[in-house]
N, C-alpha and C positions, 0 to 999 in steps of 0.2 A: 605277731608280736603285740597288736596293738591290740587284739583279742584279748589276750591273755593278761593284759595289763587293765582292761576294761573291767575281764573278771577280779581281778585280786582289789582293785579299786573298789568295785561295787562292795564286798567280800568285807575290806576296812572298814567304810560308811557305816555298813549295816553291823558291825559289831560294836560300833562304840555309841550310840542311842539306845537309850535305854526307854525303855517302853512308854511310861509316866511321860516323857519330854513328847511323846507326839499322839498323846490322849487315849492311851491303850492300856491295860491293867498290868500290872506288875506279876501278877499268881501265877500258879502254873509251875509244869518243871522243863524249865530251859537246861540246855548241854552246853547252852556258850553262850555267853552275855549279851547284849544287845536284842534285834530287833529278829524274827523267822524272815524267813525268805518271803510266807504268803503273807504275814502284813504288812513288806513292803510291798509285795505284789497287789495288794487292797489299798495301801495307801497311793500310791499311784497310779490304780487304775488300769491296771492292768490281768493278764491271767498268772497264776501260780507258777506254770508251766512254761511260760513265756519268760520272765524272773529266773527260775531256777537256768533256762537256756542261757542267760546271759553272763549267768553267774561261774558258769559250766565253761564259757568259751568258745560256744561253738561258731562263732563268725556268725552271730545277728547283728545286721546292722538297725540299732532301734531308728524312728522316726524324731526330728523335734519335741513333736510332741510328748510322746514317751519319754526321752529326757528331761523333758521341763518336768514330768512328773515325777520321775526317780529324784529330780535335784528337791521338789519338795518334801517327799517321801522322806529323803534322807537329810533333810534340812540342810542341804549343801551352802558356805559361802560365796562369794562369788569367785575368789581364785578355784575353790573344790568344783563347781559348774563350770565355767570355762577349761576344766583339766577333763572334765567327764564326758564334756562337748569334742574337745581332742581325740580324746582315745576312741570315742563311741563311731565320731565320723573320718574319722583320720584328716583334719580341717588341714590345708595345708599353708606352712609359713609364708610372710612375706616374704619377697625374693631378700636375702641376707648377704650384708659386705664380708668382705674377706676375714677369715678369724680376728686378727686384729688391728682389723679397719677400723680409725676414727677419724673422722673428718678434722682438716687445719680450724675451721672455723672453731671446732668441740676443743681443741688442743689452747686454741687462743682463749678461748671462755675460762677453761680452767685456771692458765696465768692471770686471766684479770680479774678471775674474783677474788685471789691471794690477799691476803693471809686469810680467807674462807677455805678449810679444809677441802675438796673436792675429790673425786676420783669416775672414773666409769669403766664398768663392768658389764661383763656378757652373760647368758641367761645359767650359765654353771660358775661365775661368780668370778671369772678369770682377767685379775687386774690387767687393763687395756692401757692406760694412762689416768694421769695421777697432775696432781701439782705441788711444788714446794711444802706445803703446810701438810698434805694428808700423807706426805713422807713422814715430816717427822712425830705426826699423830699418830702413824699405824708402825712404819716403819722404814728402814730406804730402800723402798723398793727395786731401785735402779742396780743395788747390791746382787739382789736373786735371780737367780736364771729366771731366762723369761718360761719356760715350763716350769717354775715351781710361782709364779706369781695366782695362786688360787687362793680365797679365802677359806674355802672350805677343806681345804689341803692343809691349812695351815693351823687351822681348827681342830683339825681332827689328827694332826700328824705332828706338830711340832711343840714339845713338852713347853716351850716358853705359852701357848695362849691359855692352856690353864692359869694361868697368872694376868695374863694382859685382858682377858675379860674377867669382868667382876660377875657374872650370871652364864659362866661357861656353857652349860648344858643348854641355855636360852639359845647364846647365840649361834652354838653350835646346830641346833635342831634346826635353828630359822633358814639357816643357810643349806642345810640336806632339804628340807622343804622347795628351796629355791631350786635346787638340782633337780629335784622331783619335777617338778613346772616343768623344766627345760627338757626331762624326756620326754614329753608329753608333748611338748610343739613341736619336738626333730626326733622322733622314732628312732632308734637306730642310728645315730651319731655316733661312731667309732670313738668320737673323743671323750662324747660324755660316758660311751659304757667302758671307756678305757679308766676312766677318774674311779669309778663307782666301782669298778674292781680292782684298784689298788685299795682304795679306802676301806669295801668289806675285806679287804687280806689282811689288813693291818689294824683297824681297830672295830673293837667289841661293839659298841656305843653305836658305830657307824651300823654294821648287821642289824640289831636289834632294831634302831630307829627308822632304818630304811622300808623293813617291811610295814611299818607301820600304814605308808602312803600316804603321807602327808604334803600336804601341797601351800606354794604361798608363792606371790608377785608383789612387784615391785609397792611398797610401802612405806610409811615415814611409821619413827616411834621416838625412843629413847636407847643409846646405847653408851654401857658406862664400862670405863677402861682401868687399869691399872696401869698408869706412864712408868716408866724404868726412870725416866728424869724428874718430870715434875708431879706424876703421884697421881690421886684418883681425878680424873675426866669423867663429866654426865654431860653428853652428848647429844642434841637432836637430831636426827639426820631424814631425809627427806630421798627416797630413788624417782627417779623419774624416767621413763620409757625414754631414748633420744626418739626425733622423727626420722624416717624412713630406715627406721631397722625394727627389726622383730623381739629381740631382747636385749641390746644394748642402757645400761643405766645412768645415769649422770646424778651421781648422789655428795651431797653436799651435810657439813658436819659442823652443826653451829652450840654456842652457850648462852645460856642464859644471861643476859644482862643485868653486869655488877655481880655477876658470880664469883665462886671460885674457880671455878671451869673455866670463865671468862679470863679473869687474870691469868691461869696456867698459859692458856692458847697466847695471849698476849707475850710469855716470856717467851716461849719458844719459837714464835714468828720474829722477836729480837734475837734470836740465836742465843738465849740466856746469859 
């Protein structure tokens, strides 16, 4: 499995560099965009023959070293090297709490940073708990079965988040991205390839993007909403790995000061 995920990984990398970005000539007649198999095998120092093996699947397991050169090779980031380090050595997890284990202490943190939006999630994105404010910023959570509490389930399957994000296809990808991660540290989780084949059964979006192999961890940015009450939310939000679990997040959802943002979150922590 983890073979075969290694090859299609490498397989992604090396199609979407284009030759110019890592000081190689553009001429020539290529059959498929990106980089040949023997300049990545050149650029990392490696044989031709060794490269195409990997790419093939045949159960080589590279050295470190070989990988640190494929991650240059292929100018991996660091979520893309850390995912390429998984698959290549089959690294294995910290030992992980119960599906949805959160410590009283995480549970108590949430209440006391209120009215700071808060929530924490596990490494396929599966709301764990939540506090007063990121209910009524995302929605009431406490409503939905707790199998349907996925963000990326909800992304990708429930016709309201077309509307509730304002850069749909962003947040959507970010979050298949995050799923990607998550097969990558647990091989073979029944759960996650349970989600991953509902979602390629039911939507297009989800197929296409998934082969892509795209990978991404826990990060802060900007995420901007469309409220059913109080209208457009720009959002920062910040995930943070908790300590002693493997993917659990603790991601918090602030405004700008003196914003609009800022006022919205204000009425709705007053119940409006």
């Amino acid at each position: 499995m983890a073979t075969r995920e290694l090859a299609r990984f490498l397989r992604s990398r090396r199609d979407r560099i284009k030759p110019s970005a890592v000081g190689l000539p553009e001429g020539g007649r290529r059959r498929a965009p990106g980089l040949r198999r023997a300049e990545v095998a050149q650029l990392a120092g490696i044989s031709p023959d060794y490269y195409m093996r990997l790419e093939q699947g045949r159960g080589i397991r590279p050295s470190p070293s070989v990988l640190d050169g494929l991650a240059r090779a292929l100018v991996l980031n660091n979520d893309e090297r850390d995912h390429l380090y998984r698959l290549a050595l089959s690294l294995p997890s910290p030992p992980s709490r119960p599906a949805n284990g959160v410590e009283p202490s995480v549970r108590r943190l949430l209440d006391v940073i209120d009215p700071v939006p808060a929530y924490v999630v596990n490494g396929r994105l599966d709301v764990l708990a939540w506090n007063r404010m990121a209910a009524r910023v995302m929605c009431d959570l406490a409503e939905l079965p707790e199998e349907r509490r996925n963000i990326i389930r909800y992304a990708f399957t429930d016709p309201r988040a077309r509307d509730f994000y304002v850069e749909w296809e962003e947040a959507a990808r970010h979050g298949l991205a995050q799923l990607r991660t998550a097969t990558g540290r647990d091989p073979g989780d029944p759960r996650n390839e349970a989600l991953i084949r509902e979602l390629a059964s039911t939507s297009p979006h989800f197929r296409a993007w998934w082969e892509r192999q795209d990978v991404k961890g826990p990060s802060s940015g900007r995420k901007e909403y469309r409220h059913p009450v109080v209208g457009r939310l720009s959002l920062d939000y910040i995930g943070m790995i908790l300590p002693g679990t493997p993917d659990h997040q603790f991601v918090t959802l602030t405004a700008a000061e003196g914003s609009e943002s800022e006022a919205a979150l204000s009425k709705l922590a007053d119940g409006l």
